[in-house]
C-alpha positions, 0 to 999 in steps of 0.5 A: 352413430346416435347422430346420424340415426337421429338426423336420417330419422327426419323427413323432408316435410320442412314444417315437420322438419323445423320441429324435429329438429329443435326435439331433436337437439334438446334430445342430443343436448341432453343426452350429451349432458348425461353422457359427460356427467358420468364420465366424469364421475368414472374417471375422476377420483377427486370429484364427488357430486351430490344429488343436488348437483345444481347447487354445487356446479360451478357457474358455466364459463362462457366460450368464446364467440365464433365467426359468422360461418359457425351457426351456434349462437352460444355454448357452454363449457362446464368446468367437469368437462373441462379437464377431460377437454370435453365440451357440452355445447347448446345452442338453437337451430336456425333453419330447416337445414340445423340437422345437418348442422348439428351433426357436422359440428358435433363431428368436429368437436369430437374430431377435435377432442381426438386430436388433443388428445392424441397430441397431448403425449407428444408434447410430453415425449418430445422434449424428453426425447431431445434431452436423451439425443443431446446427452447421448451425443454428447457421451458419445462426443466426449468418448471419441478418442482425441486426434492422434497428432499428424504426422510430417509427410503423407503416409500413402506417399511413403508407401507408394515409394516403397512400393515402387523400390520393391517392384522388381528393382530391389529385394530388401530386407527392411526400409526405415524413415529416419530423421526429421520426418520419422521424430528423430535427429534430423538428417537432412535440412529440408522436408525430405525422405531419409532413407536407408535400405538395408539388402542382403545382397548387392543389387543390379542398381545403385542409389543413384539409379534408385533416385532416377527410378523413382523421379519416373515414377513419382515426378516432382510435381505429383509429390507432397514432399520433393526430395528424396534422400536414398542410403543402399547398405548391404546387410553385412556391413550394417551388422558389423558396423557401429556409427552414428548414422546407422544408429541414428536411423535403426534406433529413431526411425519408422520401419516402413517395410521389412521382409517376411523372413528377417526379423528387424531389432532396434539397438539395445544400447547405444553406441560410442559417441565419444569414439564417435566423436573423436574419429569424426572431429579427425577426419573432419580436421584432415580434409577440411586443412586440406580443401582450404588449403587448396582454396588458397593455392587457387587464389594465388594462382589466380592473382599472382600468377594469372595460372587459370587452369591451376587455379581451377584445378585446385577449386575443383580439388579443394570442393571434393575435399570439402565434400568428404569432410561433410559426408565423412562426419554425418556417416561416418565412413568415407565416400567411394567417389570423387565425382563433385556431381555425384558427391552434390547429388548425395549431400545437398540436402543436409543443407538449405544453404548447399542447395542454393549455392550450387542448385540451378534455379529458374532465374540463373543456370549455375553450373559450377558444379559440372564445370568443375567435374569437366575441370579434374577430368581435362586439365589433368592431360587435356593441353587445351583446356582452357576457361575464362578467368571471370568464370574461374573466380566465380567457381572459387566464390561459390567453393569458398561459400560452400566451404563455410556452409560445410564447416558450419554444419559439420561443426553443429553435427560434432557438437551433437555428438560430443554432447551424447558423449558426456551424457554416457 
């Protein structure tokens, strides 16, 4: 305001002009001087000044020069001032215009001042602000709980074919997943669902149908995990039975649903694996003797005898025996059916090696399976039935390869059990 007082308070005589202007900036120099001074002395508690200030002022530094477009041939710094970042500048008009100088860069240097001096706390505040970001995420950081490890099939997926079972087909008590994707005994060889629904009575739809229901539902190729490996048991039998099949999957497997009105236990003790054992490794001895016996019927009936349908017959029979011993020895009960399609359709996924002796693939059509269920059902009473003897003895090879893959699974399986019998 001084500044502005003191630049209108000229007139426009320019001669008068000239010589305001100079009393003028020796007026405002030195009142700035005095101005400053006493600042200092207000402000600072560790400078004391005389009253013969001259004698005890450190020589004036000088500032650096500015470019043409600045109109102040020199200045001076005072090193009083400069701890403030306040300036005492003098300096000698040119022309008749200098009062409009000198406002304008007075104005300036007070507007720089300012600035400094507002920006001098954010140079401090911004480093410490960055050190307490960089802490705070790394407490944050080192507090997050570590990754749960992921789990073998898809969650949502599970829920999904839970969700289509219970939606009006079944009512079941509890559905568990057992076997390699719950943690447990493996059951089935390949990535699948083992699953094992418990009713408490005897749905309208069997296993069989379950699995078609939910190959509409959920086709093959919108699925994570292809197979599906479905038990229906009703609540009775499960409770009054003890095998290692029922209590691998009650005491290993995840309980994915369970109705609101029962109450789903684990076993509080395991079961006799030695008893488990020895009634496995008796059936498996029966039906095992009897399939390869079969199977070497059939190969004397095809070679000595050139009898193509006996030796069907008995590949055909020995392949249901082989089937029984397998199902026999992972349940422990018998199969209900003696169809080889749906004997197939409920083991083939206790073995990689099962699937691809019998499985179609897009390379080759193998039909040896439902052959051979054509076979029991025509060369009983069917007079003209009749095969090929090269398509016969490709049956056989693939029955005598399924027969050693059976063998070797059902045998790790009894080991297995022997095994948990000896740590009783």
């Amino acid at each position: 305001m001084v500044l502005t007082e003191c630049a209108e308070s000229l007139g426009s005589d320019p001669a008068n002009g000239t010589l305001q202007s100079l009393e003028i900036g020796d007026v405002l120099f030195a009142a700035a001087h005095s101005f400053l001074y006493h600042y200092a002395n207000s402000t600072s508690s560790s400078l004391r000044y005389d009253a013969d200030r001259s004698q005890d002022q450190p020589p004036a530094v000088p500032a650096a020069q500015h470019s043409d477009s600045f109109p102040f041939i020199s200045a001076r710094l005072t090193t009083d001032c400069q701890s403030n970042h306040l300036c005492s500048l003098s300096c000698r008009m040119h022309d008749k215009d200098s009062h409009f100088i000198v406002k304008q860069s007075t104005f300036n240097q007070m507007e720089t001042n300012l600035n400094i001096m507002q920006e001098q706390p954010a140079q401090t505040i911004m480093p410490k602000t960055i050190a307490e970001s960089q802490i705070a995420s790394a407490a944050s950081a080192t507090a997050q709980p570590t990754d749960a490890p992921e789990l073998p099939y898809d969650p949502t997926e599970a829920a999904r074919i839970v969700r289509h079972l219970t939606d009006g087909y079944f009512d079941p008590e509890y559905i568990l997943l057992f076997g390699k994707l719950a943690g447990g005994t493996p059951h089935s060889d390949p990535a699948a669902y083992d699953l094992l629904m418990v009713v408490r009575e005897t749905p309208r739809f069997n296993w069989f149908q379950a699995k078609r229901i939910l190959r509409y539902k959920m086709p093959y190729r919108h699925r994570k995990i292809t197979y599906i490996n479905l038990y229906i048991l009703p609540l009775n039998y499960v409770e009054s039975n003890r095998t290692p099949f029922l209590y691998f999957a009650h005491a290993e497997g995840k309980l994915l649903y369970c109705n609101e009105h029962y109450c789903f236990r684990r076993p509080k003790r395991p079961i006799d694996f030695a008893r488990a054992y020895a009634d496995a490794k008796f059936h498996y001895d029966t039906f095992r003797t009897l399939g390869s016996d079969l199977l070497e019927q059939a190969q004397d009936a095809f070679v000595e005898g050139h009898n193509v349908r006996l030796a069907a017959q008995f590949t055909a029979q020995a392949a249901v025996y082989f089937y029984h011993t397998l199902y026999y020895v992972y349940h422990g009960i018998s199969f209900d059916l003696h169809d080889p399609v749906v004997m197939h359709d409920r083991m083939r996924t206790l073995s990689t090696k099962l699937m691809l002796v019998f499985d179609d693939n897009h390379i080759e059509n193998i039909f040896t399976i439902p052959r051979l269920k054509e076979v029991l059902m025509k060369t009983t009473y069917d007079a003209e039935f009749y095969m090929a003897p090269q398509e016969v003895e490709l049956h056989m090879e693939r029955v005598q390869q399924a027969a050693e893959i059976i063998e070797g699974c059902a045998g790790l399986r009894l080991e297995l059990y022997k095994e948990l019998s000896e740590k009783q």
